[in-house]
C-alpha positions in Angstrom: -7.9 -71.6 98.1 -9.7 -75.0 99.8 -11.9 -77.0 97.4 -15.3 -75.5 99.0 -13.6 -72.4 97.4 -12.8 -73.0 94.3 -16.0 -75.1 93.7 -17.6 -71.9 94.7 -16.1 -69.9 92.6 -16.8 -72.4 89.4 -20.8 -72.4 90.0 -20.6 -70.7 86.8 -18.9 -73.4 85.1 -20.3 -76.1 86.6 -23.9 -74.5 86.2 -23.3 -74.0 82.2 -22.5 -77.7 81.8 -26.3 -79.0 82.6 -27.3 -76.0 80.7 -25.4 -77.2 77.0 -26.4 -81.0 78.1 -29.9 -80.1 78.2 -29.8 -77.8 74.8 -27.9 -80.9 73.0 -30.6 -83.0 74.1 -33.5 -80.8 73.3 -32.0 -81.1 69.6 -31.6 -84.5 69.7 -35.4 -85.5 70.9 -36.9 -83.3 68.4 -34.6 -85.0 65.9 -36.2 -88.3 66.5 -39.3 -87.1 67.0 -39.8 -85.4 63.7 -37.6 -87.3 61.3 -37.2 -91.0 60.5 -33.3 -92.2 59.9 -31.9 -91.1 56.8 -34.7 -88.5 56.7 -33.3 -85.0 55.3 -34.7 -81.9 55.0 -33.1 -79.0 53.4 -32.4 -75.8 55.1 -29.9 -73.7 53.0 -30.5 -75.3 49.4 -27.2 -76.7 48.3 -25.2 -75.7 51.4 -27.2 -77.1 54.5 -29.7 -80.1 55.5 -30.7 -81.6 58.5 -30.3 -85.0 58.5 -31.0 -87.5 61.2 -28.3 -90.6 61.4 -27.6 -92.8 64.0 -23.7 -92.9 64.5 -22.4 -96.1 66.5 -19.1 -94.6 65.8 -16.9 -91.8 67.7 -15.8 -88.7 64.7 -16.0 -88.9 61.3 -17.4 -92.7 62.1 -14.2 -94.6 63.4 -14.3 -97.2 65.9 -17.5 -97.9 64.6 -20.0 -100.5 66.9 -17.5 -99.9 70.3 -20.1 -98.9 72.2 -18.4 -100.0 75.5 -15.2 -98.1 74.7 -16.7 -95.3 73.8 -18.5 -95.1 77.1 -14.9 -96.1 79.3 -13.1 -93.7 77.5 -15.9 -91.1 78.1 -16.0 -91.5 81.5 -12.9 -91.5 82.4 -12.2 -87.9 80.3 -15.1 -86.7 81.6 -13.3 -87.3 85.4 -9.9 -85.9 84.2 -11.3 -82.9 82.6 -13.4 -81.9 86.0 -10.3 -82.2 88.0 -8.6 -79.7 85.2 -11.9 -77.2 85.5 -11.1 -76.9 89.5 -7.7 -77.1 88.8 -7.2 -74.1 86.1 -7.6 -70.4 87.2 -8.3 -69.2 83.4 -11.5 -68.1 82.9 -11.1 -69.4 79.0 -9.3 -72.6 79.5 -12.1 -73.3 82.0 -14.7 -72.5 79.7 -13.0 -74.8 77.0 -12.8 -77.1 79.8 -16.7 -77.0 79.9 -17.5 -77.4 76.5 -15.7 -80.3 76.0 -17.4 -81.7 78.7 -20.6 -80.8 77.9 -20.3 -82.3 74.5 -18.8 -85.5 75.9 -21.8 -86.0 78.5 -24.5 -85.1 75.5 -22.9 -87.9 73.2 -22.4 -90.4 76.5 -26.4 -89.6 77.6 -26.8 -90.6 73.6 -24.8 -93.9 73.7 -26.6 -95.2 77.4 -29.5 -94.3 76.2 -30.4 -95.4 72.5 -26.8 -97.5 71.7 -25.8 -94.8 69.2 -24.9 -90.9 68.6 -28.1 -88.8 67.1 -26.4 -86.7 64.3 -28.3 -83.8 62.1 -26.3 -80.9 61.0 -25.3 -82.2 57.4 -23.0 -78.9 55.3 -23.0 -80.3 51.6 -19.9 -79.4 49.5 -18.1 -78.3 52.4 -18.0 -81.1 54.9 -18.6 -84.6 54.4 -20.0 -85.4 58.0 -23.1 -85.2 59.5 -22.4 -84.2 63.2 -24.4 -82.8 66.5 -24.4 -80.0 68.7 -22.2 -81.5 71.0 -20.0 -82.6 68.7 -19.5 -78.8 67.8 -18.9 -78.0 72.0 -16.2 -81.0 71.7 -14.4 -79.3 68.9 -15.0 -75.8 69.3 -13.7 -76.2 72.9 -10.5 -78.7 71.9 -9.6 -75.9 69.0 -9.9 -72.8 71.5 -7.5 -74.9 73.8 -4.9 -75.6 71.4 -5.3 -72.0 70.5 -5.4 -70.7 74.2 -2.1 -73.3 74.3 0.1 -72.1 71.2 -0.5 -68.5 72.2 0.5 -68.7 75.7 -2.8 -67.8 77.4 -3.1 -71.3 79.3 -1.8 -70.5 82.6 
């Protein structure tokens, strides 16, 4: 199969990533425009608040204020993870493929734009993070991966 084919063949894919981009965005802009930082209002009492924070960090807050890093290293996976997503036949490694990606682009679009990660989704008790929606495509796509590895469903 050429490259015109398989990049035919991965419209799907490739049409889903915008799609996740733009919903993690949406989020994000009514985030900011409806709370102030550190603002948190709860949802679920005791369980579940949204709460906006501005993470200049990567997970869980490491490498906090490496902005520039952040946005090399992003790149650059970003690159290596499309030429995996034409590369893999799987129809769930590719979609793994795409959420990471998608989550990757929404925090980079975050980072260029305002210097920082938009965060809301704050579980009390349960979790000690406040983290986004892309955050969730990174990890949800990373764990089905592993998963899709260790049971021998990669190929």
């Amino acid at each position: 199969m050429n490259n015109n084919s398989k990049i035919k063949s991965n419209f799907i894919f490739f049409l889903l990533i915008p799609i996740l981009v733009v919903i993690d965005q949406i989020i994000k802009i009514n985030i900011k425009a409806g709370f102030d930082v550190g603002q948190s209002k709860e949802i679920i009492k005791g369980f579940f608040s949204i709460t906006y924070i501005q993470n200049t960090g990567a997970a869980f807050g490491i490498l906090k204020d490496q902005r520039i890093i952040f946005i090399a290293m992003t790149i650059v996976i970003i690159a290596v993870l499309l030429f995996q997503l034409l590369k893999y036949n799987n129809f769930l490694v590719k979609l793994c493929i795409v959420l990471i990606i998608s989550g990757a682009i929404g925090n980079l679009i975050d980072r260029l734009r305002y210097g920082y990660v938009v965060d809301m989704f704050n579980f009390h008790g349960i979790w000690s993070y406040i983290f986004n929606f892309a955050d969730i495509l990174v990890v949800v796509g990373v764990i089905s991966f592993c998963l899709l590895i260790f049971l021998g469903k990669d190929s």
